[in-house]
N, CA, C and O of each residue as an XYZ file, in Angstrom:
312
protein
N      26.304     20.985     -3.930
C      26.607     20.214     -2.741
C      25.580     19.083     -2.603
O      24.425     19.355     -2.933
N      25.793     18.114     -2.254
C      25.437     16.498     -1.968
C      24.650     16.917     -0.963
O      25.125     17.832     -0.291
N      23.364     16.436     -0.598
C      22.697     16.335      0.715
C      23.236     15.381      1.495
O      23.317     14.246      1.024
N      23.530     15.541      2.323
C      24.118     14.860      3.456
C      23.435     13.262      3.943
O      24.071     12.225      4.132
N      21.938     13.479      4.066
C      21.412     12.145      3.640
C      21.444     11.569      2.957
O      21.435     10.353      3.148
N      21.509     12.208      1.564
C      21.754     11.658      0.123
C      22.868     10.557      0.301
O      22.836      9.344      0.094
N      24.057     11.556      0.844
C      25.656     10.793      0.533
C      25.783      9.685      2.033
O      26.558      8.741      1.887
N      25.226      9.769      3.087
C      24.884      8.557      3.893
C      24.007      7.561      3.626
O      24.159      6.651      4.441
N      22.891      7.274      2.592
C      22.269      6.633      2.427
C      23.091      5.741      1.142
O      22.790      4.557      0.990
N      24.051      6.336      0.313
C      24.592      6.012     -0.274
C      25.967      4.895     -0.349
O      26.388      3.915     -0.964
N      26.403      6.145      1.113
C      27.507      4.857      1.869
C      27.301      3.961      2.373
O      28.076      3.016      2.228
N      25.648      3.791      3.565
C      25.406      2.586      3.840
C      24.944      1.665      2.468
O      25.117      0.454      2.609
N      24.708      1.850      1.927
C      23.856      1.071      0.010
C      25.621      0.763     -0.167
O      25.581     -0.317     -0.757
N      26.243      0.901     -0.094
C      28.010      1.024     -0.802
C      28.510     -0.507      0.325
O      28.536     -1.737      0.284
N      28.662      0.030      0.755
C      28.907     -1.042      2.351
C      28.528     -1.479      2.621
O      28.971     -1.710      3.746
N      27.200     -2.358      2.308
C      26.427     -3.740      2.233
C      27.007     -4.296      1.083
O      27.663     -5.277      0.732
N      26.454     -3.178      0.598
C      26.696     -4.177     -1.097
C      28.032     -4.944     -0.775
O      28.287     -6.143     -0.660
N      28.739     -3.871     -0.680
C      30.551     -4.779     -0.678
C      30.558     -5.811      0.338
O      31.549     -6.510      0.549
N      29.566     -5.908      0.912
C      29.815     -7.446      1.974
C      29.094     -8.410      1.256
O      28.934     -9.419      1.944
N      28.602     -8.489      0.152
C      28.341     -9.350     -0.298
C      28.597    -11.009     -0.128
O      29.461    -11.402     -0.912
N      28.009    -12.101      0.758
C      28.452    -13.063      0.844
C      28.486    -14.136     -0.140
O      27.413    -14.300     -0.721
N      29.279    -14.780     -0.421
C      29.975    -15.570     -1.514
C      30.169    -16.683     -0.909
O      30.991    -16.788      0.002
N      29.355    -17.772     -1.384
C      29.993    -19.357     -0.869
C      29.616    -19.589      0.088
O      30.255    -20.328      0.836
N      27.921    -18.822      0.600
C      27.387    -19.092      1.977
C      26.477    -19.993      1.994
O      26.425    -20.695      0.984
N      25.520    -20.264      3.061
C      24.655    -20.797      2.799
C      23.137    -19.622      2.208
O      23.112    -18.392      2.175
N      22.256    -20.433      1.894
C      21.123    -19.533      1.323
C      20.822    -18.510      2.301
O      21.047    -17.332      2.024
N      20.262    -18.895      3.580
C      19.655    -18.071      4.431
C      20.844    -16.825      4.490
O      20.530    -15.661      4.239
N      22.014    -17.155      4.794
C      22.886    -16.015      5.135
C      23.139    -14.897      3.900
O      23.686    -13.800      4.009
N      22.405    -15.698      2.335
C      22.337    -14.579      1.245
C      20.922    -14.285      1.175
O      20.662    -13.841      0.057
N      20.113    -14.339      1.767
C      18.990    -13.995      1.560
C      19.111    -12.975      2.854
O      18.381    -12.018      2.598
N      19.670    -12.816      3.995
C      19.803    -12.123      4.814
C      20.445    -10.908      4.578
O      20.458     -9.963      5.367
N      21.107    -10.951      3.216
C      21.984     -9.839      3.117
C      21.109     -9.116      2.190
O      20.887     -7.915      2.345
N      20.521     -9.911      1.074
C      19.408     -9.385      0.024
C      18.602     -8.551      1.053
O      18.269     -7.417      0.709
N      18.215     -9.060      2.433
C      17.142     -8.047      3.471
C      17.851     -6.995      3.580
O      17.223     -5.978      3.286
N      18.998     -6.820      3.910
C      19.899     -5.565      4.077
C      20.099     -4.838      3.465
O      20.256     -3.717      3.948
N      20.215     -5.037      2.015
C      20.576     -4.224      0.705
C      19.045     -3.568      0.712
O      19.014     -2.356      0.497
N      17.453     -4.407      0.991
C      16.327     -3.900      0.856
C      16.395     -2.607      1.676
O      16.052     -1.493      1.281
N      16.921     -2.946      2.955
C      16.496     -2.005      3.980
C      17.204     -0.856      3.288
O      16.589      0.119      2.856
N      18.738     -1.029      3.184
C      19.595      0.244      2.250
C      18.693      1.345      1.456
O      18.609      2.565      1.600
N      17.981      0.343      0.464
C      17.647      1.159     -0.673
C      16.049      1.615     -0.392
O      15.529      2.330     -1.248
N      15.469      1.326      0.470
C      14.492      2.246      1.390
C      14.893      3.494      2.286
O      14.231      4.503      2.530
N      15.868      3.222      2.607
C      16.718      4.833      3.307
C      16.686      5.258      2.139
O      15.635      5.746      1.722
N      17.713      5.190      1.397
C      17.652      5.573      0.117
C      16.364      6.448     -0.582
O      15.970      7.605     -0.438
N      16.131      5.853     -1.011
C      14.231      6.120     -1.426
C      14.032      7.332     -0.549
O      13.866      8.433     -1.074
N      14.042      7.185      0.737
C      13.396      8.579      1.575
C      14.685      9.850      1.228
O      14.415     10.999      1.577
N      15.746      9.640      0.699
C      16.306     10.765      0.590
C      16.761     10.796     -0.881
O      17.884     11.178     -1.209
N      16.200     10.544     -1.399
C      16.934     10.938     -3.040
C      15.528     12.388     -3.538
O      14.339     12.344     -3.224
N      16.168     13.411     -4.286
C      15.618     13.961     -4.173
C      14.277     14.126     -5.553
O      13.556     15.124     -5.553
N      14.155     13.302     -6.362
C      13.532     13.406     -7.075
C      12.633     11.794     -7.296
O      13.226     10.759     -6.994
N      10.944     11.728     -7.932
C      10.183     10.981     -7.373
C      10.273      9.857     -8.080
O       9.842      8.832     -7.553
N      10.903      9.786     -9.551
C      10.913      8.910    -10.268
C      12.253      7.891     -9.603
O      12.281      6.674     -9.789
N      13.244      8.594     -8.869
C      14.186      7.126     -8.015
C      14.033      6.992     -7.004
O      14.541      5.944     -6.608
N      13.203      7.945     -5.744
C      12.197      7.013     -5.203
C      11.681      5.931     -5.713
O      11.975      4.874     -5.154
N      10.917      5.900     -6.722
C       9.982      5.335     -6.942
C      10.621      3.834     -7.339
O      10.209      2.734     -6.973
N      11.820      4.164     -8.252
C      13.033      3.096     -8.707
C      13.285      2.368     -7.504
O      13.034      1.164     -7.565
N      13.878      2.976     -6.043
C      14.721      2.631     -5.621
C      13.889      1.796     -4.647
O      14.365      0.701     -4.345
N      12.687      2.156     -4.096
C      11.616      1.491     -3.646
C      10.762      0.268     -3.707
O      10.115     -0.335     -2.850
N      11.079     -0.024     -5.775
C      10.626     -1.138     -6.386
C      12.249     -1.717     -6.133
O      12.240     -2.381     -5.096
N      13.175     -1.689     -6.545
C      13.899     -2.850     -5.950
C      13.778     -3.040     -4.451
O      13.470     -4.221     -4.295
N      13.838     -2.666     -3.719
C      13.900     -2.857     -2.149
C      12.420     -4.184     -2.070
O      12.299     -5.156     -1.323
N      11.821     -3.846     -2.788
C      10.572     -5.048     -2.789
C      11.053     -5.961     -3.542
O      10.979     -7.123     -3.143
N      11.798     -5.608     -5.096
C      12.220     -7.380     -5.519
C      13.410     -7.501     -4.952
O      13.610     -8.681     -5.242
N      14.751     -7.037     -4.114
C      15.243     -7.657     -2.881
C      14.833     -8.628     -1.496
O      15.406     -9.447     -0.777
N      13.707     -8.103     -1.584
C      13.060     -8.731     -0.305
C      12.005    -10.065     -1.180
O      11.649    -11.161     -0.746
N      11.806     -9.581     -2.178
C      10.829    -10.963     -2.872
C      12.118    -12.252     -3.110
O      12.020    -13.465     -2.929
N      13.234    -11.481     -3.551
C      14.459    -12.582     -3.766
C      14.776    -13.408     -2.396
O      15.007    -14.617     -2.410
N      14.760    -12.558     -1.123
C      15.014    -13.312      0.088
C      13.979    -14.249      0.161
O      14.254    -15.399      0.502
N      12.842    -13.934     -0.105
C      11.769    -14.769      0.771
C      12.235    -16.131     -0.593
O      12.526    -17.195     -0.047
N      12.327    -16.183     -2.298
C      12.073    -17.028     -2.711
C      13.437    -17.867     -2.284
O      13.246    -19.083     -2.274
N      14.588    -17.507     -1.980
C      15.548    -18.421     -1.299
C      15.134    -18.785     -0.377
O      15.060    -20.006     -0.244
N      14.770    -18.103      0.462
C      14.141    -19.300      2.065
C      13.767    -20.331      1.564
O      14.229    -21.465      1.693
N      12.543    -19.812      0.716
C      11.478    -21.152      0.647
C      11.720    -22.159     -0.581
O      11.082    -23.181     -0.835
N      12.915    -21.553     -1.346
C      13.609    -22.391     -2.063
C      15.077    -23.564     -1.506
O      15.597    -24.538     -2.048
N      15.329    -22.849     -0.199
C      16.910    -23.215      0.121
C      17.998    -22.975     -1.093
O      19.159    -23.383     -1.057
N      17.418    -22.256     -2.146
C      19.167    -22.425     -3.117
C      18.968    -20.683     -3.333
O      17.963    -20.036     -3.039
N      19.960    -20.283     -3.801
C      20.346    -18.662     -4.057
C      19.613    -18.801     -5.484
O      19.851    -19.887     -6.013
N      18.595    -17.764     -6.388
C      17.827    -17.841     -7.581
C      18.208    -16.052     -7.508
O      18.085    -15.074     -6.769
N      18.685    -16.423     -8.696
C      18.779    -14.883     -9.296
C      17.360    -14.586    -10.323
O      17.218    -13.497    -10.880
């Protein structure tokens, strides 16, 4: 059986992702890159083993490093 946090942290990570904005301006994709961060920090606190913590934790930081370099870029940089 799925931990229950497990499979909610999963659906919210599922349901950002799929809002993915397309054809926006920067700030409004760098706003969503913050969201997907926040996701995969829930995440992180409920997965049960330390090595995807540890995974899921380092993206949530290069999500949030991607927002900040669009701000201060104005263009979307993968």
């Amino acid at each position: 059986m799925v931990d229950p946090m497990l499979k909610a942290a999963l659906r919210r990570l599922r349901a950002v992702k799929s809002k993915r904005p397309i054809g926006v301006e920067p700030g409004e994709f760098a706003d969503w890159r913050e969201k997907i961060a926040d996701c995969l920090d829930g995440l992180a606190s409920a997965l049960p083993f330390e090595e995807d913590q540890i995974r899921a934790r380092a993206e949530a930081v290069s999500a949030r490093a991607q927002a900040d370099e669009i701000r201060r870029r104005g263009v979307i940089v993968f």
